[in-house]
C-alpha positions in Angstrom: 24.2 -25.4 9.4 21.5 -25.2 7.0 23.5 -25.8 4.2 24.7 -29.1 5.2 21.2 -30.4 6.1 19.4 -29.9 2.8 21.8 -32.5 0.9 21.2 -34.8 4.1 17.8 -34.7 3.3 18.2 -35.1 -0.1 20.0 -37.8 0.1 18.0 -39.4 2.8 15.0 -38.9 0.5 16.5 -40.1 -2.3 17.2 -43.9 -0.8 14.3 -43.8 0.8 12.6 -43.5 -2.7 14.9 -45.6 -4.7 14.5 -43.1 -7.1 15.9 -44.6 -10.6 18.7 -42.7 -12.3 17.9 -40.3 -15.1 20.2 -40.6 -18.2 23.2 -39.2 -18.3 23.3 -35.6 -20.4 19.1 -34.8 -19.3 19.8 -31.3 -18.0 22.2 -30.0 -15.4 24.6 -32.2 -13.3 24.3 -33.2 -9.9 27.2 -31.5 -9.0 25.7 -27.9 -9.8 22.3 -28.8 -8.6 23.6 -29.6 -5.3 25.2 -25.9 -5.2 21.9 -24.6 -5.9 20.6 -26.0 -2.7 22.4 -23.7 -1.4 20.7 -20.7 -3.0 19.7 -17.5 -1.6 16.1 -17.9 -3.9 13.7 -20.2 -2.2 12.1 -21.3 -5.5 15.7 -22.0 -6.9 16.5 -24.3 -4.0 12.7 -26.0 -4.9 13.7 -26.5 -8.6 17.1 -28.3 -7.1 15.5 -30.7 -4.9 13.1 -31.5 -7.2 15.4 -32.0 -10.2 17.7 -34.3 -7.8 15.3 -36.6 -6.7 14.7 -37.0 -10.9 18.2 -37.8 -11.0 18.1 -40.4 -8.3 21.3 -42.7 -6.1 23.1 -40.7 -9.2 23.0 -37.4 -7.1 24.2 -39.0 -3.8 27.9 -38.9 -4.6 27.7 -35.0 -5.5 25.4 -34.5 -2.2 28.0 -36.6 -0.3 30.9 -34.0 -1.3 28.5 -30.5 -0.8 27.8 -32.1 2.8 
């Protein structure tokens, strides 16, 4: 359960914010930051989220599928 409720957020928080898309090659994907949410490492999971809201409405599609 937990799993699927940290990409809700993250996505909730990220059109909330209109958060504007970060270029496309600046660090890892949104794909494997989404799997990091995921993480067993607190601090790992923080570095996700905070790297996702970065990447902005870009992230939703690969939060959409990890949901």
């Amino acid at each position: 359960m937990m799993r699927t409720g940290i990409p809700a957020l993250v996505m909730t928080a990220l059109l909330a914010c209109g958060a504007a898309p970060t270029p496309a090659g600046a660090g890892e994907g949104p794909a494997a930051l989404a799997r990091q949410l995921g993480d067993a490492s607190f601090k790992q999971r923080e570095a996700a989220l905070r790297r996702l809201v970065k990447v902005g409405q870009a992230a939703l599609p690969a939060l959409r599928k990890g949901a």
